[in-house]
N, C-alpha and C positions, 0 to 999 in steps of 0.2 A: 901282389901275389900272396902275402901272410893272411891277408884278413879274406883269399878262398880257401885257404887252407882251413882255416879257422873256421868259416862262415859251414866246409863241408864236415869239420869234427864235432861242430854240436847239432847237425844236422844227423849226426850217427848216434850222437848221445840222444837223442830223442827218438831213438830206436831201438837204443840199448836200456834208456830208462836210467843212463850217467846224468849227475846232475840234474837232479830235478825235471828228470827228461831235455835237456839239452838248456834249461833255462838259464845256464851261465855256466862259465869257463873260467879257470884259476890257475894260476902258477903261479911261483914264489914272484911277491910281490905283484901282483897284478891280477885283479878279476874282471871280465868280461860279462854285463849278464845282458838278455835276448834285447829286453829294451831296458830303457832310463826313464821308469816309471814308479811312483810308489807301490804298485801294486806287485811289479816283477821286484822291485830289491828286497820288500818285506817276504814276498816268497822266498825269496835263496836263500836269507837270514833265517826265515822261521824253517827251510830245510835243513841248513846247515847245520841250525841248534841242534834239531830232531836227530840228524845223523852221527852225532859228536863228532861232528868236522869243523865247527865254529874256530878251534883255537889254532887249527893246521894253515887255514886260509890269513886269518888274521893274527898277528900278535899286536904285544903292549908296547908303544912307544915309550921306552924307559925314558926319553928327554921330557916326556909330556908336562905342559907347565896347568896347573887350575887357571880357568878360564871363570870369567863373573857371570851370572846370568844375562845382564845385557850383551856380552862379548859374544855368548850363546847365541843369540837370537838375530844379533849382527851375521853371524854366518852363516845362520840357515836361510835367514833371506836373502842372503848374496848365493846358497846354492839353490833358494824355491828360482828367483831370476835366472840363473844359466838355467835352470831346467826348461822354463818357457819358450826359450830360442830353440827347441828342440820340438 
């Protein structure tokens, strides 16, 4: 039932021109965007920036610990793989 709700409010934002015309949806602590694509997240990020709404959606993990450049790259191919399943 939450995700027609959802499915019909960025369906309105793409009407209204909210968000990127509907291309993702955000509330504290969680964003939703149209797909899970590089092409749609760099969108919302490079909108966000644009709109100075970057800092309202995300903030800074004060626990955050430095990470190595291989610790880096370890992650991002365990998140390029969940992307594939999709």
């Amino acid at each position: 039932m939450a995700s027609v709700s959802l499915l019909s409010l960025m369906r309105r934002y793409k009407k209204t021109g909210e968000c990127a015309d509907g291309l993702y949806f955000w509330a504290s602590d969680m964003m939703i965007v149209e797909s899970l694509t590089e092409k749609t997240i760099c969108k919302t990020i490079d909108h966000l920036l644009a709109e100075d709404e970057f800092g309202y959606v995300f903030s800074k993990n004060e626990d955050a610990k430095d990470i190595s450049p291989k610790e880096g790259d370890k992650i991002f191919k365990c998140f390029d793989e969940s992307l594939k399943k999709f």
